[in-house]
C-alpha positions in Angstrom: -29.5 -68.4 -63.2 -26.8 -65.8 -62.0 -24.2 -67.5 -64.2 -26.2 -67.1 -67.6 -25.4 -63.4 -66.6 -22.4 -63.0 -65.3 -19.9 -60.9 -67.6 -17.0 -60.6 -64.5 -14.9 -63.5 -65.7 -14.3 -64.5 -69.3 -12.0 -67.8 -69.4 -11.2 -66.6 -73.4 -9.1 -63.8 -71.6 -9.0 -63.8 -68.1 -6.9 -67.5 -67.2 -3.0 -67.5 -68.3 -1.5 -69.7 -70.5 -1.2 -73.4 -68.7 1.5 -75.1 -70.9 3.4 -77.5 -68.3 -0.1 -77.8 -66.4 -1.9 -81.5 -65.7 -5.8 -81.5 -65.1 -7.9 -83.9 -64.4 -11.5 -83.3 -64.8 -13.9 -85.6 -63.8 -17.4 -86.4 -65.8 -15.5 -84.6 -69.0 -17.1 -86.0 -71.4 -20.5 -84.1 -71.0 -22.0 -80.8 -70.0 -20.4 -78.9 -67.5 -17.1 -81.3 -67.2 -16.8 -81.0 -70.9 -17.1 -77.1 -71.1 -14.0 -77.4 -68.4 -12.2 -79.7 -70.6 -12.6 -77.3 -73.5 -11.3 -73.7 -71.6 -8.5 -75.7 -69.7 -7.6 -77.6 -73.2 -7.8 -74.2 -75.2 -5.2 -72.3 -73.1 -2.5 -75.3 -73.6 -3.4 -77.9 -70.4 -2.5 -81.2 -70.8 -6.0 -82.7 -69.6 -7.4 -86.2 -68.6 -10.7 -86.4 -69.0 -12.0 -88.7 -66.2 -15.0 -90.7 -68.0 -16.6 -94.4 -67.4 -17.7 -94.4 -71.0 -15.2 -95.4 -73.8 -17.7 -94.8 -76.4 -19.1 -91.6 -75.0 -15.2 -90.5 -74.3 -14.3 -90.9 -77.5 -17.4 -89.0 -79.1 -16.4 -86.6 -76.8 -12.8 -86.5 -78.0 -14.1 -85.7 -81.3 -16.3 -82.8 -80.5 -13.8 -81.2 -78.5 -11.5 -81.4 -82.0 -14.5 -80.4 -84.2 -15.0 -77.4 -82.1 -11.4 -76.4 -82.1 -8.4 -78.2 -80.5 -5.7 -77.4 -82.3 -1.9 -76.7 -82.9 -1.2 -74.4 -80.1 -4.1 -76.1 -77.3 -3.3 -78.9 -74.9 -4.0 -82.5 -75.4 -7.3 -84.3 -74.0 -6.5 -87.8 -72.7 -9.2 -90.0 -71.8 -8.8 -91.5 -68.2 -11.7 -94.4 -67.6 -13.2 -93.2 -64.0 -15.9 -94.8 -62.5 -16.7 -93.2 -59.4 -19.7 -95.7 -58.6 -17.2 -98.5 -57.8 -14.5 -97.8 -54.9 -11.9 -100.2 -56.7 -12.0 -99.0 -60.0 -11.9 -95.4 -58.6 -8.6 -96.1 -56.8 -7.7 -97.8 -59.4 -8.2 -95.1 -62.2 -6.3 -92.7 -59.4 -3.1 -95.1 -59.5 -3.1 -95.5 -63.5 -2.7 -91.2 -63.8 -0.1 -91.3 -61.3 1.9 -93.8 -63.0 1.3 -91.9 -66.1 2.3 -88.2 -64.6 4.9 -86.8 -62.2 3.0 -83.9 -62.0 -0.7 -83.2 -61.2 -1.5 -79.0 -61.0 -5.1 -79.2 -61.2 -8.3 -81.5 -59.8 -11.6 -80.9 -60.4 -14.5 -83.1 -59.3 -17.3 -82.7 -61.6 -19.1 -86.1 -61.8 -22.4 -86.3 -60.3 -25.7 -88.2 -60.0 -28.6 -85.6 -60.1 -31.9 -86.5 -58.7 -31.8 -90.0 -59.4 -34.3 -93.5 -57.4 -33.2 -94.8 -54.0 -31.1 -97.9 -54.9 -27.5 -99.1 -53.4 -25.6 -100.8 -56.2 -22.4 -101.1 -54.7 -21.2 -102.1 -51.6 -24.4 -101.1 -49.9 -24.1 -97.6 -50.0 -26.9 -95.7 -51.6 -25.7 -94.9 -55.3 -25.9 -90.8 -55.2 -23.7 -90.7 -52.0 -21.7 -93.3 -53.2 -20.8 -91.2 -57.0 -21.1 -87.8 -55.5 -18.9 -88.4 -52.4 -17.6 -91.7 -51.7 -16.0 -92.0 -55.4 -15.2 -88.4 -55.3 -13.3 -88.8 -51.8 -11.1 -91.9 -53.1 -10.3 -90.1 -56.2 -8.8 -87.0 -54.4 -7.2 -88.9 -51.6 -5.5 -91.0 -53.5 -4.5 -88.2 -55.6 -2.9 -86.5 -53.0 0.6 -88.0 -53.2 1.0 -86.1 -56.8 -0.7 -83.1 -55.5 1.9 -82.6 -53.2 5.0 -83.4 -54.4 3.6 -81.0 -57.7 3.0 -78.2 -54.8 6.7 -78.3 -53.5 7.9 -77.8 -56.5 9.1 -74.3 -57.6 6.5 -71.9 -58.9 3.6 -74.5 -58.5 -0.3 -73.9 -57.9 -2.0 -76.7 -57.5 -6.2 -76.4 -57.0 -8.6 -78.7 -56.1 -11.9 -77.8 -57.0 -15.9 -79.2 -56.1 -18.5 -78.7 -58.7 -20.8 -78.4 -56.0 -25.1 -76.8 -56.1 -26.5 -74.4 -53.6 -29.0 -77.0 -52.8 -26.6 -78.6 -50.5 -27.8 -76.1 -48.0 -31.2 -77.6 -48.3 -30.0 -80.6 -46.5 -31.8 -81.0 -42.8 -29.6 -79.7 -40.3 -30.2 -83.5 -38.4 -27.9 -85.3 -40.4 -25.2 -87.0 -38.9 -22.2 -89.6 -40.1 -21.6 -92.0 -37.7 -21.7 -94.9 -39.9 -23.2 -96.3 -43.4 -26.8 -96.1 -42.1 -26.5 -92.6 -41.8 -24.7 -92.4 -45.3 -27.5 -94.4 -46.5 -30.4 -92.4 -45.5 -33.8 -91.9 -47.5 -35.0 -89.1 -46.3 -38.7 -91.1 -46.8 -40.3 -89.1 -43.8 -39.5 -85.9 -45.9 -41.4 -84.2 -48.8 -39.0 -84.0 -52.0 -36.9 -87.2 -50.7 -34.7 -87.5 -54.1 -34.1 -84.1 -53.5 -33.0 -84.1 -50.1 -30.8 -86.9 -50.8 -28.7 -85.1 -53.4 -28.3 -82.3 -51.0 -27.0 -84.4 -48.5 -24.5 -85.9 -51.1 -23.5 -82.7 -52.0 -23.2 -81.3 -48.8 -20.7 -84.7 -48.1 -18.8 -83.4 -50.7 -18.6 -80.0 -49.6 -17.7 -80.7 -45.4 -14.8 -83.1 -47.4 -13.5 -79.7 -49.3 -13.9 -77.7 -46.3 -11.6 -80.7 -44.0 -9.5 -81.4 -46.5 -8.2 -77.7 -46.9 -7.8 -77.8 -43.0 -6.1 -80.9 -43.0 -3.6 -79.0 -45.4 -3.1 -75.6 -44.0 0.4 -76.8 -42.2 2.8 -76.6 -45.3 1.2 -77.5 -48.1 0.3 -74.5 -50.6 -2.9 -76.3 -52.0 -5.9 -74.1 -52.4 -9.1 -76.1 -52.1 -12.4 -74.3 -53.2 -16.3 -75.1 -54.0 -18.1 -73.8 -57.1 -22.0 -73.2 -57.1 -22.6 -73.4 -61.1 -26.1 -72.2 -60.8 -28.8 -73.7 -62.8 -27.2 -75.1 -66.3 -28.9 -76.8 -69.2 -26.6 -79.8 -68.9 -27.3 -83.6 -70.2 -28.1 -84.9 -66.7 -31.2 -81.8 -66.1 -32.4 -82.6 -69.9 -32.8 -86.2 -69.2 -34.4 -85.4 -65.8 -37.0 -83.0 -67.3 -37.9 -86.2 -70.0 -38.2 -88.5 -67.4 -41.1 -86.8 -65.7 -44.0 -87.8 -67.7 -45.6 -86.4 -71.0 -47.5 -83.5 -69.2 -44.3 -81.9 -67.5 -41.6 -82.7 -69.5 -42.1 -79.9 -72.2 -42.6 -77.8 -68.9 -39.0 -78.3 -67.2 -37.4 -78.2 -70.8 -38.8 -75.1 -71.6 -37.8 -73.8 -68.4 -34.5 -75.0 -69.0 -33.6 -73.7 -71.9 -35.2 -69.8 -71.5 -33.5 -69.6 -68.0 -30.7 -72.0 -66.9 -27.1 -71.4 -68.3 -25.6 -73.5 -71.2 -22.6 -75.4 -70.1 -19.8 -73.6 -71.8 -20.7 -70.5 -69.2 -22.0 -73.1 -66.2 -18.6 -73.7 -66.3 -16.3 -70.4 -65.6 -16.8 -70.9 -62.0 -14.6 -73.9 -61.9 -12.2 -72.8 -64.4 -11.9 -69.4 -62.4 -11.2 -71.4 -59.4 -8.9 -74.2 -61.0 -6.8 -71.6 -62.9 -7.6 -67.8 -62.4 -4.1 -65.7 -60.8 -6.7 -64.3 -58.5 -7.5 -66.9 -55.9 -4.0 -67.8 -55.6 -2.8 -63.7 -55.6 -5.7 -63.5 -52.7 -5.2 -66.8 -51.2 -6.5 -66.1 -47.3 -9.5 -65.0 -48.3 -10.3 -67.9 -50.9 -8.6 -71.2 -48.9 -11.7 -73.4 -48.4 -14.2 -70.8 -49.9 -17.2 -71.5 -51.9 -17.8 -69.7 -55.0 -20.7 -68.8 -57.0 -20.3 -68.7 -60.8 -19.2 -65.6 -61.6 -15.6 -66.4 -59.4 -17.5 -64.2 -56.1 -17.7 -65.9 -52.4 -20.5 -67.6 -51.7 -22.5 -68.6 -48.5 -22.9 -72.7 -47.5 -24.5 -74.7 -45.4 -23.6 -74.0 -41.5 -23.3 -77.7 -41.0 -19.7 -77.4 -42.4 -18.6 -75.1 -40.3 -19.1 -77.8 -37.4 -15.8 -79.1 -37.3 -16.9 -82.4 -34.8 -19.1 -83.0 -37.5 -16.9 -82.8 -40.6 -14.1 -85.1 -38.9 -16.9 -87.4 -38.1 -17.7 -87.9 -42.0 -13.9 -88.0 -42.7 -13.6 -90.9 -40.1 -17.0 -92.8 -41.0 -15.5 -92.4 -44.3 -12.0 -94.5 -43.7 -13.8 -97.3 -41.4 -16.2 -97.7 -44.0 -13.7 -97.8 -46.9 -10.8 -100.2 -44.1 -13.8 -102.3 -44.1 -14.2 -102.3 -47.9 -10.2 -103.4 -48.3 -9.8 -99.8 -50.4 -6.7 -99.0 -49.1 -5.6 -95.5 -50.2 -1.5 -94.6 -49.6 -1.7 -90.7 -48.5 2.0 -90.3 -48.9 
């Protein structure tokens, strides 16, 4: 809920203008990925708007120009992105890059929220496959284009998580030696859906954390986490209407009296993908997770395990070597 009240960062007047700059936002054609979209869009970024949906792309196209994209704002490109499938996500990765010769600005925003225990791809267990798996491709075979767009002059390229504090709910047994550990259920547990996004999440956050690492030797790319707080998105509405007739009208009242709406659930990753300040203090915010309101944040302790996070990251490439997703990192 901090992010409903946080007045320290205002994208309307705090992030410079980004003509020249290429984004890619992931899940931007809803809630919080939208809201992105829109701030980025509005100060002059050109902007792909990663999507698996044409229809819902293109309904989102049109509320992003009913709500005011005009002359003077970027342009909004839809980019189909379908992180459940390992193919199409490489695939989607190779079409921007043959589109672009520049790439300033990542965001991974797509999620699955609390969502049954099912594995429709592959074998691996749909949230970890979305939230991670799809997410890791994407940036990894992205990386070419981020760095050649770092080397050149006057560049600032970000990569930022939409991540959720939750992550640090995940038990501190997990371990990533190889896709039965990606796919566990967590059945022995109380709250198992729960504790199976966290573990997603957390994925995604000991990949930010070893991915900046990896890139601390010459490359100036500034890799940060974002803790949105509680948002009234599409994904939470539809969870509070699944949940029966008796709490349904509970979780929706809750949600829309206390969590944020999306246009403010999202300064956190706008302040990290484009704000001067993390770049102008960029020790102190390499690898850092944020809350909404652009301040450091604490995580999980498991990702400061380092044997731990290169175990995901090479779990990870056998799993993907054994999938034939080949990703070129140069």
């Amino acid at each position: 809920m901090g992010s409903f009240f946080s007045k320290s960062f205002d994208p309307a007047t705090d992030i410079p203008d980004l003509n020249g700059k290429v984004a890619v936002v992931t899940g931007g054609n809803a809630g919080i990925g939208f809201a992105i979209v829109q701030h980025l869009a509005r100060h002059g970024a050109k902007v792909y708007m990663g999507a698996r949906n044409e229809q819902r792309a293109i309904a989102a196209l049109e509320r992003l120009r009913t709500e005011g994209l005009g002359p003077g704002n970027g342009e909004v490109i839809w980019l189909k992105v379908d992180l459940s499938d390992p193919r199409d996500t490489k695939r989607a990765a190779e079409e921007l890059m043959r589109k672009e010769k520049r790439l300033d600005i990542l965001i991974n925003n797509a999620a699955l929220l609390l969502v049954p225990y099912q594995k429709s791809h592959h074998g691996i267990q749909d949230v970890v496959m979305v939230n991670y798996v799809g997410t890791y491709i994407f940036t990894r075979a992205l990386l070419p284009l981020l760095k050649r767009t770092a080397q050149e002059p006057g560049s600032d390229i970000r990569i930022v998580a939409v991540l959720s504090s939750e992550h640090s709910e995940c038990p501190h047994d997990v371990r990533f030696r190889d896709l039965d550990d990606f796919n566990r259920e967590f059945a022995e547990k109380s709250f198992p859906q729960f504790l199976r996004y966290a573990f997603s999440k957390l994925m995604q956050w000991m990949f930010m954390r070893e991915l900046q690492h990896k890139l601390e030797e010459g490359v100036p790319i500034l890799c940060l986490g974002v803790d949105p707080g509680q948002v009234n998105t599409e994904g939470v509405r539809a969870y509070a209407n699944s949940v029966g007739p008796i709490l349904s009208p509970i979780y929706t009242l809750i949600a829309n009296l206390f969590f944020a709406p999306p246009t403010k659930g999202a300064y956190g990753a706008v302040f990290a993908a484009a704000s001067p300040v993390p770049r102008a203090r960029e020790k102190e915010y390499k690898g850092a997770l944020l809350k909404n309101s652009g301040a450091k944040t604490s995580a999980s302790p498991l990702a400061d395990k380092a044997e731990l996070r290169r175990e995901l990251w090479e779990t990870t490439e056998r799993i993907l070597r054994d999938l034939r997703v080949e990703i070129e990192t140069e």
